[in-house]
Backbone atoms as SQL, in Angstrom:
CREATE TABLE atoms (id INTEGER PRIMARY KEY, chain TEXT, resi INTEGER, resn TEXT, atom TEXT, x REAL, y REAL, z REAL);
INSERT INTO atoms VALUES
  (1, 'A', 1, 'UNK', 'N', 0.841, -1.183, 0.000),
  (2, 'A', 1, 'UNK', 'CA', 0.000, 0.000, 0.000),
  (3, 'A', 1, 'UNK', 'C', 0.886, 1.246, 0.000),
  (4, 'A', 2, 'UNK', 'N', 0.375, 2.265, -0.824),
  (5, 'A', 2, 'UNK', 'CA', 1.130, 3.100, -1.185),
  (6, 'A', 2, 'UNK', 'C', 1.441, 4.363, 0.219),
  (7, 'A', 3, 'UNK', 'N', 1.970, 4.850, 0.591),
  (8, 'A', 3, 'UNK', 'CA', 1.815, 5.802, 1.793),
  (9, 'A', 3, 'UNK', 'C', 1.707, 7.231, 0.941),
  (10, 'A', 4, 'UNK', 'N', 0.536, 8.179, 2.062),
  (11, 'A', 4, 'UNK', 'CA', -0.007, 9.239, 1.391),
  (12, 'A', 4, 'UNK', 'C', 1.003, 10.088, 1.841),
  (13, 'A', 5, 'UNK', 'N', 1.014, 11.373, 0.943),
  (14, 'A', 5, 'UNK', 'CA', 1.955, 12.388, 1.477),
  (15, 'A', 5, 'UNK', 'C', 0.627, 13.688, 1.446),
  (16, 'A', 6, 'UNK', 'N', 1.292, 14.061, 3.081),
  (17, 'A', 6, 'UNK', 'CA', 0.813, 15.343, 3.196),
  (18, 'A', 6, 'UNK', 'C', 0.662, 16.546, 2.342),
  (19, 'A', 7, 'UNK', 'N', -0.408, 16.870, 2.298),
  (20, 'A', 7, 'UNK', 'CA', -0.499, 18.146, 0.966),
  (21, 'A', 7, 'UNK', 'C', -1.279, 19.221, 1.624),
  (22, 'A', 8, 'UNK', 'N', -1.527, 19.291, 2.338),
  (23, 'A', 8, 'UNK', 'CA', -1.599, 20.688, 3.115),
  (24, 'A', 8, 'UNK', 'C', -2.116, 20.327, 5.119),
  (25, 'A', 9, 'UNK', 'N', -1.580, 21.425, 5.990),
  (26, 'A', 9, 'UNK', 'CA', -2.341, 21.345, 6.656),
  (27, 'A', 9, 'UNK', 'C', -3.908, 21.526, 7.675),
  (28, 'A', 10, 'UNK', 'N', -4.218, 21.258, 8.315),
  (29, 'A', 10, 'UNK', 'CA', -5.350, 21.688, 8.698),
  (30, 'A', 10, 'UNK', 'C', -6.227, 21.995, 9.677),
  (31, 'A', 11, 'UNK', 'N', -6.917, 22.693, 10.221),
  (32, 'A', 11, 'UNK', 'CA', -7.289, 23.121, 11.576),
  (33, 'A', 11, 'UNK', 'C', -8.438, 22.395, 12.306),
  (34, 'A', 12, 'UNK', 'N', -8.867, 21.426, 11.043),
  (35, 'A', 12, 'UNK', 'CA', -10.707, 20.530, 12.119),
  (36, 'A', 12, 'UNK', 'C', -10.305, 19.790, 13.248),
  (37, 'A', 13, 'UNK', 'N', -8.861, 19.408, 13.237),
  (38, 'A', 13, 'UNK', 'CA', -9.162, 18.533, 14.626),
  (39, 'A', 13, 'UNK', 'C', -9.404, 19.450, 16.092),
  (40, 'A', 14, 'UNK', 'N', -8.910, 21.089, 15.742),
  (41, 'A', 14, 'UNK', 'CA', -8.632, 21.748, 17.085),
  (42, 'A', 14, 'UNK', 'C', -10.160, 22.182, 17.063),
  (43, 'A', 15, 'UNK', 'N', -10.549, 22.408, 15.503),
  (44, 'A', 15, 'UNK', 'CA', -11.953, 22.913, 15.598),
  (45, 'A', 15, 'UNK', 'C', -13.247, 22.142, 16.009),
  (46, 'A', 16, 'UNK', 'N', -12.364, 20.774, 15.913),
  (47, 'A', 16, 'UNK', 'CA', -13.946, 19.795, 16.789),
  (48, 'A', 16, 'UNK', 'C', -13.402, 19.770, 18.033),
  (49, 'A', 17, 'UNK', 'N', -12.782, 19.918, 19.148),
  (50, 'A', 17, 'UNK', 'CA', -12.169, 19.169, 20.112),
  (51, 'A', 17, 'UNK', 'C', -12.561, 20.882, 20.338),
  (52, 'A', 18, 'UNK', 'N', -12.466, 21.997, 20.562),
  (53, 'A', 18, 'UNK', 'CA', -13.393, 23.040, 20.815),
  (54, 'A', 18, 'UNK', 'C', -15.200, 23.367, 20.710),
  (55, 'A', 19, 'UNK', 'N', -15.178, 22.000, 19.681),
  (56, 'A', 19, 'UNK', 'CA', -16.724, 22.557, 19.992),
  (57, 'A', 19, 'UNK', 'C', -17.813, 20.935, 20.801),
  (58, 'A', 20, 'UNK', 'N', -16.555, 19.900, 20.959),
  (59, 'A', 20, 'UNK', 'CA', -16.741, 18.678, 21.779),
  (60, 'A', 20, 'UNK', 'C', -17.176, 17.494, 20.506),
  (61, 'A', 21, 'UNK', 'N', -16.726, 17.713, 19.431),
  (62, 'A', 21, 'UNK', 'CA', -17.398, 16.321, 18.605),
  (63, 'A', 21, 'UNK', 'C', -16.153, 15.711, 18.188),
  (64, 'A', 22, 'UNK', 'N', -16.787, 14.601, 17.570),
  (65, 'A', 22, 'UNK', 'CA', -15.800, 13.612, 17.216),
  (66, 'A', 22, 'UNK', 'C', -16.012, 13.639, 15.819),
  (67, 'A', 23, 'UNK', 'N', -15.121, 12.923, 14.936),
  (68, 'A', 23, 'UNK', 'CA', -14.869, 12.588, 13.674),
  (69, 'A', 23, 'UNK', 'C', -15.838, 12.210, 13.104),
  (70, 'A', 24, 'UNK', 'N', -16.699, 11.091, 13.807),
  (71, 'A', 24, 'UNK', 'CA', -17.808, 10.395, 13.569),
  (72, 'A', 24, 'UNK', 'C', -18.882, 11.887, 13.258),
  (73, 'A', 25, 'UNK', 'N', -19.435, 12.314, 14.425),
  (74, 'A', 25, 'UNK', 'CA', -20.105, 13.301, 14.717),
  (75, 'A', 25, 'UNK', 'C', -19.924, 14.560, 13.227),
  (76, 'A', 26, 'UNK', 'N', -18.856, 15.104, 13.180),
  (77, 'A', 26, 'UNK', 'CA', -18.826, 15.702, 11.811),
  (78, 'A', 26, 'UNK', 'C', -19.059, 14.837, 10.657),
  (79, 'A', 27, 'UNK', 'N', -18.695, 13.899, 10.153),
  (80, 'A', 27, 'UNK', 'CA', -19.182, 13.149, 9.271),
  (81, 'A', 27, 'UNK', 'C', -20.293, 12.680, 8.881),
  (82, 'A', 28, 'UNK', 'N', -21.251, 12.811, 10.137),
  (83, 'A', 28, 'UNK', 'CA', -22.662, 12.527, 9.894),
  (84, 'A', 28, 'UNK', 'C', -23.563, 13.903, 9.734),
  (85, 'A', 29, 'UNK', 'N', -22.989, 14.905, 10.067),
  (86, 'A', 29, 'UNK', 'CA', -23.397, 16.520, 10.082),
  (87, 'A', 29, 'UNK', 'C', -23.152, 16.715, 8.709),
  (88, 'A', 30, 'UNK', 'N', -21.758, 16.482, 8.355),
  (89, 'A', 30, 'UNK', 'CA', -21.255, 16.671, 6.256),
  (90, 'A', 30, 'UNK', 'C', -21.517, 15.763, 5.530),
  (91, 'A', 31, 'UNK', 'N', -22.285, 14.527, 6.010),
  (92, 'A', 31, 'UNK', 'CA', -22.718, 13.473, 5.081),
  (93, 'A', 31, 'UNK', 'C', -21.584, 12.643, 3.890),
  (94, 'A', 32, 'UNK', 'N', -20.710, 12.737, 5.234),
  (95, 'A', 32, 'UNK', 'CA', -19.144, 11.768, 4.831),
  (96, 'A', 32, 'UNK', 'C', -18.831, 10.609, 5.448),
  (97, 'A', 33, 'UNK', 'N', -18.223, 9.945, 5.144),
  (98, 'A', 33, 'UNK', 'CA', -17.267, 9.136, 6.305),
  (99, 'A', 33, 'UNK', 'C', -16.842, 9.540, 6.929),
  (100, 'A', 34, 'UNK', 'N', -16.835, 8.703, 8.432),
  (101, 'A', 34, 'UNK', 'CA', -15.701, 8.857, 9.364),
  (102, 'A', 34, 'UNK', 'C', -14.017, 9.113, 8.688),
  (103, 'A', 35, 'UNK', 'N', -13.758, 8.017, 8.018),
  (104, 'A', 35, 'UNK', 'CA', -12.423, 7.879, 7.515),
  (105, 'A', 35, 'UNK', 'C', -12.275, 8.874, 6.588),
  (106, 'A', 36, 'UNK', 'N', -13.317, 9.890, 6.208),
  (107, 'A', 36, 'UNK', 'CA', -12.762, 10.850, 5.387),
  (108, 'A', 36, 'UNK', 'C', -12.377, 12.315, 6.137),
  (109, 'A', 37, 'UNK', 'N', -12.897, 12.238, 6.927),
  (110, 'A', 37, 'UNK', 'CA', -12.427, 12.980, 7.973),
  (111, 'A', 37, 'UNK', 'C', -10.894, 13.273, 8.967),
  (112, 'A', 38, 'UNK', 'N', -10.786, 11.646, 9.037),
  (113, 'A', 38, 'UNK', 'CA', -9.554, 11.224, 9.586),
  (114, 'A', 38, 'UNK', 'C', -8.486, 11.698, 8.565),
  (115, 'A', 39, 'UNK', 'N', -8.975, 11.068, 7.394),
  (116, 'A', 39, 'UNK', 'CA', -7.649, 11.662, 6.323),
  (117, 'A', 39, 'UNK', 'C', -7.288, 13.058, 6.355),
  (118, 'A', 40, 'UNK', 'N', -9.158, 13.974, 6.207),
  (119, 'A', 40, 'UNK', 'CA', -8.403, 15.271, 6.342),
  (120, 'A', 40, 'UNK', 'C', -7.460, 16.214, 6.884),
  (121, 'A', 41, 'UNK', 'N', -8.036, 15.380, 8.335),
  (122, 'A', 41, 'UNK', 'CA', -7.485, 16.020, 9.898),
  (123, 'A', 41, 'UNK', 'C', -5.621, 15.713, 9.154),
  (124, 'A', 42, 'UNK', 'N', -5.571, 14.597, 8.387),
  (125, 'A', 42, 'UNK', 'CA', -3.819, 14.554, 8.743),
  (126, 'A', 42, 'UNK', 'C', -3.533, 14.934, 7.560),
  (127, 'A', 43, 'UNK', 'N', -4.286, 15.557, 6.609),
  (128, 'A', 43, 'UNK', 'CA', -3.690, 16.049, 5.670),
  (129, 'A', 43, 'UNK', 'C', -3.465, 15.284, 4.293),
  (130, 'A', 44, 'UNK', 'N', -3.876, 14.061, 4.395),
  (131, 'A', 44, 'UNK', 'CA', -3.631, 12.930, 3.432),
  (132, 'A', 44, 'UNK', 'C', -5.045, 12.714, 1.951),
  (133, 'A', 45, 'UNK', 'N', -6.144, 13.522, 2.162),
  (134, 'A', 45, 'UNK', 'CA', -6.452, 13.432, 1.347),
  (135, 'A', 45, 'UNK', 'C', -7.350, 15.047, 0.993),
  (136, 'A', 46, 'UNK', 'N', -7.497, 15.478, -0.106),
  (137, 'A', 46, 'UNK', 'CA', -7.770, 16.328, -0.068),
  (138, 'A', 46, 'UNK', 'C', -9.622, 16.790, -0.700),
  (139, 'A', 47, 'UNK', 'N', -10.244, 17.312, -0.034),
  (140, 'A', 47, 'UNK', 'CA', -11.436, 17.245, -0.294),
  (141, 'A', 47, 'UNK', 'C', -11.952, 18.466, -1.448),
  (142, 'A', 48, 'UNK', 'N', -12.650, 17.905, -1.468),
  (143, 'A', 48, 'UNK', 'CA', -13.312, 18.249, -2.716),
  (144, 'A', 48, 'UNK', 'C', -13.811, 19.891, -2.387),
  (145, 'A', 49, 'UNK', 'N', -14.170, 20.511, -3.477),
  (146, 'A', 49, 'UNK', 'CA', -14.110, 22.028, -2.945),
  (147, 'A', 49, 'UNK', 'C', -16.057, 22.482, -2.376),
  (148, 'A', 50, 'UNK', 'N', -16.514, 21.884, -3.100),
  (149, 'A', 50, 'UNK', 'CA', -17.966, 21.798, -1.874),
  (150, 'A', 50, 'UNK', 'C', -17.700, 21.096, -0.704),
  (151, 'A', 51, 'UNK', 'N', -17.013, 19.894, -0.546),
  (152, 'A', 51, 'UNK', 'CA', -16.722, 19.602, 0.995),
  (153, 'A', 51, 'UNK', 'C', -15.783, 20.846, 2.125),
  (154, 'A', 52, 'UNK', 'N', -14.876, 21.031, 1.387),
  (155, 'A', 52, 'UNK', 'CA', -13.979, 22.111, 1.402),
  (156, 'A', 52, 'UNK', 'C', -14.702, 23.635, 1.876),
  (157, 'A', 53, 'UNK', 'N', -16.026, 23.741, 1.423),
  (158, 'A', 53, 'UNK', 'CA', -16.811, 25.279, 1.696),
  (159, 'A', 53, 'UNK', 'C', -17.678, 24.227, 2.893),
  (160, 'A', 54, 'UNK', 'N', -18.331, 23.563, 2.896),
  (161, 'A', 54, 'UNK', 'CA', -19.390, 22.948, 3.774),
  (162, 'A', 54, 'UNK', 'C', -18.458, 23.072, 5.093),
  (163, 'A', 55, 'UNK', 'N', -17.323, 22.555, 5.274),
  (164, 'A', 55, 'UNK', 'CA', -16.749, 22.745, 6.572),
  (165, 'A', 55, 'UNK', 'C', -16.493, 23.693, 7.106),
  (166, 'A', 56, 'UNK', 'N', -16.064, 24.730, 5.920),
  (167, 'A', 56, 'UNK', 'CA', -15.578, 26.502, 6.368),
  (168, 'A', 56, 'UNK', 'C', -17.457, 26.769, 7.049),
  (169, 'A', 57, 'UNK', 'N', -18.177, 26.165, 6.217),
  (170, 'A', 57, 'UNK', 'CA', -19.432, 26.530, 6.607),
  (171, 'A', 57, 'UNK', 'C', -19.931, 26.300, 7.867),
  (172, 'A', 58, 'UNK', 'N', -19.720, 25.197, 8.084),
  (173, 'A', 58, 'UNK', 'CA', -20.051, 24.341, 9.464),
  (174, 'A', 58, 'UNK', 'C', -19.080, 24.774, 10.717),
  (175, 'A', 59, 'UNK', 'N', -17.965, 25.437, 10.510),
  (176, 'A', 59, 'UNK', 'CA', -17.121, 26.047, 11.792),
  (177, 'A', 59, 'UNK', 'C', -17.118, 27.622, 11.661),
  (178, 'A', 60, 'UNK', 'N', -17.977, 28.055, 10.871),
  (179, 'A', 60, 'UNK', 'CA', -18.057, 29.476, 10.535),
  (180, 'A', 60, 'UNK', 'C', -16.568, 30.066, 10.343),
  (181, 'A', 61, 'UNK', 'N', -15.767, 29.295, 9.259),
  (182, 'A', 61, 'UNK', 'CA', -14.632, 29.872, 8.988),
  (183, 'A', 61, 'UNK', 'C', -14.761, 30.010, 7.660),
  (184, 'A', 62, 'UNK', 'N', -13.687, 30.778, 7.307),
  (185, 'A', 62, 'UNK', 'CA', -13.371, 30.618, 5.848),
  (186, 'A', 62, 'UNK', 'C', -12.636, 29.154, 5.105),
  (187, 'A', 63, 'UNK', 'N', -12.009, 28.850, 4.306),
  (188, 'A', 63, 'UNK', 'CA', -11.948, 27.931, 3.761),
  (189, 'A', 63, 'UNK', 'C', -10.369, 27.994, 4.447),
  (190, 'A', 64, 'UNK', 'N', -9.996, 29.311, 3.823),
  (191, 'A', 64, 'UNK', 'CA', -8.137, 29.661, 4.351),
  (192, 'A', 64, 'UNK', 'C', -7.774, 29.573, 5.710),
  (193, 'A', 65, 'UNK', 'N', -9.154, 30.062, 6.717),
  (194, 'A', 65, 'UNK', 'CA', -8.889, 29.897, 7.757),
  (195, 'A', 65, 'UNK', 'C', -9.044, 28.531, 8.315),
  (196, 'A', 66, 'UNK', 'N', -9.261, 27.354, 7.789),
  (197, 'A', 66, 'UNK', 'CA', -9.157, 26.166, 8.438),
  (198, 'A', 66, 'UNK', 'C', -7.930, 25.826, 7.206),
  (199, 'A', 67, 'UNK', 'N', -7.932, 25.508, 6.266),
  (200, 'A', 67, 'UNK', 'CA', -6.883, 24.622, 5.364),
  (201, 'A', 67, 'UNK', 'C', -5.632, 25.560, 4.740),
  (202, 'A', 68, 'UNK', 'N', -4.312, 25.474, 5.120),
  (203, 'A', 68, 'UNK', 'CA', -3.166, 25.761, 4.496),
  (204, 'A', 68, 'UNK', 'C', -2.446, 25.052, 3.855),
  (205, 'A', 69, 'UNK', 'N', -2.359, 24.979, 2.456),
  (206, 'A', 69, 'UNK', 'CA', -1.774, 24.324, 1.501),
  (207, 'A', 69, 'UNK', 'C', 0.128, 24.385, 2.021),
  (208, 'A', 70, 'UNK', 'N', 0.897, 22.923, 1.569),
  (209, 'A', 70, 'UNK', 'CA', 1.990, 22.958, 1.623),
  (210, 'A', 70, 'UNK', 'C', 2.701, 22.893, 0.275),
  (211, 'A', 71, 'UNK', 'N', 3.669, 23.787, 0.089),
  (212, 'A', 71, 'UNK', 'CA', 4.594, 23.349, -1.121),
  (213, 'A', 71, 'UNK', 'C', 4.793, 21.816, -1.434),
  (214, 'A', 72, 'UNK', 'N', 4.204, 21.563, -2.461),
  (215, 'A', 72, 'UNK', 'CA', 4.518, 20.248, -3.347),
  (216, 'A', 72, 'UNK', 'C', 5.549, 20.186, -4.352),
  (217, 'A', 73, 'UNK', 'N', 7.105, 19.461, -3.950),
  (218, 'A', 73, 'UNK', 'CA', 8.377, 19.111, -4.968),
  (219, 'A', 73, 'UNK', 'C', 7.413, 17.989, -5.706),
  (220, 'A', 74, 'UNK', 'N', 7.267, 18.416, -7.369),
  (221, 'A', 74, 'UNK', 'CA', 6.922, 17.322, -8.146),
  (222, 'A', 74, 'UNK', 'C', 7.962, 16.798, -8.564),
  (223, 'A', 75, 'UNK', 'N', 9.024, 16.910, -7.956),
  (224, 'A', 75, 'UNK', 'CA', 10.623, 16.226, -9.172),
  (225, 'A', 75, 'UNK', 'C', 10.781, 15.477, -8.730),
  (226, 'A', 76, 'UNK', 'N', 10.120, 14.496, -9.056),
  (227, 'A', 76, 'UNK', 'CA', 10.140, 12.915, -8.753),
  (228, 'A', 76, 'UNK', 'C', 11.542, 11.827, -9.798);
Protein backbone atom coordinates (compact mmCIF):
# COMPACT_ATOMS: atom_id res chain seq x y z
CA UNK A 1 0.00 0.00 0.00
CA UNK A 2 1.13 3.10 -1.18
CA UNK A 3 1.82 5.80 1.79
CA UNK A 4 -0.01 9.24 1.39
CA UNK A 5 1.95 12.39 1.48
CA UNK A 6 0.81 15.34 3.20
CA UNK A 7 -0.50 18.15 0.97
CA UNK A 8 -1.60 20.69 3.11
CA UNK A 9 -2.34 21.35 6.66
CA UNK A 10 -5.35 21.69 8.70
CA UNK A 11 -7.29 23.12 11.58
CA UNK A 12 -10.71 20.53 12.12
CA UNK A 13 -9.16 18.53 14.63
CA UNK A 14 -8.63 21.75 17.09
CA UNK A 15 -11.95 22.91 15.60
CA UNK A 16 -13.95 19.79 16.79
CA UNK A 17 -12.17 19.17 20.11
CA UNK A 18 -13.39 23.04 20.82
CA UNK A 19 -16.72 22.56 19.99
CA UNK A 20 -16.74 18.68 21.78
CA UNK A 21 -17.40 16.32 18.61
CA UNK A 22 -15.80 13.61 17.22
CA UNK A 23 -14.87 12.59 13.67
CA UNK A 24 -17.81 10.40 13.57
CA UNK A 25 -20.10 13.30 14.72
CA UNK A 26 -18.83 15.70 11.81
CA UNK A 27 -19.18 13.15 9.27
CA UNK A 28 -22.66 12.53 9.89
CA UNK A 29 -23.40 16.52 10.08
CA UNK A 30 -21.26 16.67 6.26
CA UNK A 31 -22.72 13.47 5.08
CA UNK A 32 -19.14 11.77 4.83
CA UNK A 33 -17.27 9.14 6.31
CA UNK A 34 -15.70 8.86 9.36
CA UNK A 35 -12.42 7.88 7.52
CA UNK A 36 -12.76 10.85 5.39
CA UNK A 37 -12.43 12.98 7.97
CA UNK A 38 -9.55 11.22 9.59
CA UNK A 39 -7.65 11.66 6.32
CA UNK A 40 -8.40 15.27 6.34
CA UNK A 41 -7.48 16.02 9.90
CA UNK A 42 -3.82 14.55 8.74
CA UNK A 43 -3.69 16.05 5.67
CA UNK A 44 -3.63 12.93 3.43
CA UNK A 45 -6.45 13.43 1.35
CA UNK A 46 -7.77 16.33 -0.07
CA UNK A 47 -11.44 17.24 -0.29
CA UNK A 48 -13.31 18.25 -2.72
CA UNK A 49 -14.11 22.03 -2.95
CA UNK A 50 -17.97 21.80 -1.87
CA UNK A 51 -16.72 19.60 0.99
CA UNK A 52 -13.98 22.11 1.40
CA UNK A 53 -16.81 25.28 1.70
CA UNK A 54 -19.39 22.95 3.77
CA UNK A 55 -16.75 22.74 6.57
CA UNK A 56 -15.58 26.50 6.37
CA UNK A 57 -19.43 26.53 6.61
CA UNK A 58 -20.05 24.34 9.46
CA UNK A 59 -17.12 26.05 11.79
CA UNK A 60 -18.06 29.48 10.54
CA UNK A 61 -14.63 29.87 8.99
CA UNK A 62 -13.37 30.62 5.85
CA UNK A 63 -11.95 27.93 3.76
CA UNK A 64 -8.14 29.66 4.35
CA UNK A 65 -8.89 29.90 7.76
CA UNK A 66 -9.16 26.17 8.44
CA UNK A 67 -6.88 24.62 5.36
CA UNK A 68 -3.17 25.76 4.50
CA UNK A 69 -1.77 24.32 1.50
CA UNK A 70 1.99 22.96 1.62
CA UNK A 71 4.59 23.35 -1.12
CA UNK A 72 4.52 20.25 -3.35
CA UNK A 73 8.38 19.11 -4.97
CA UNK A 74 6.92 17.32 -8.15
CA UNK A 75 10.62 16.23 -9.17
CA UNK A 76 10.14 12.91 -8.75
Amino acid sequence: MARREKIFNTKIKVLRAERGITQEDLAIDLGVNRSTISEIERGTFNPSLKLAFSMANYFNKTVDEIFEMLEVDNND
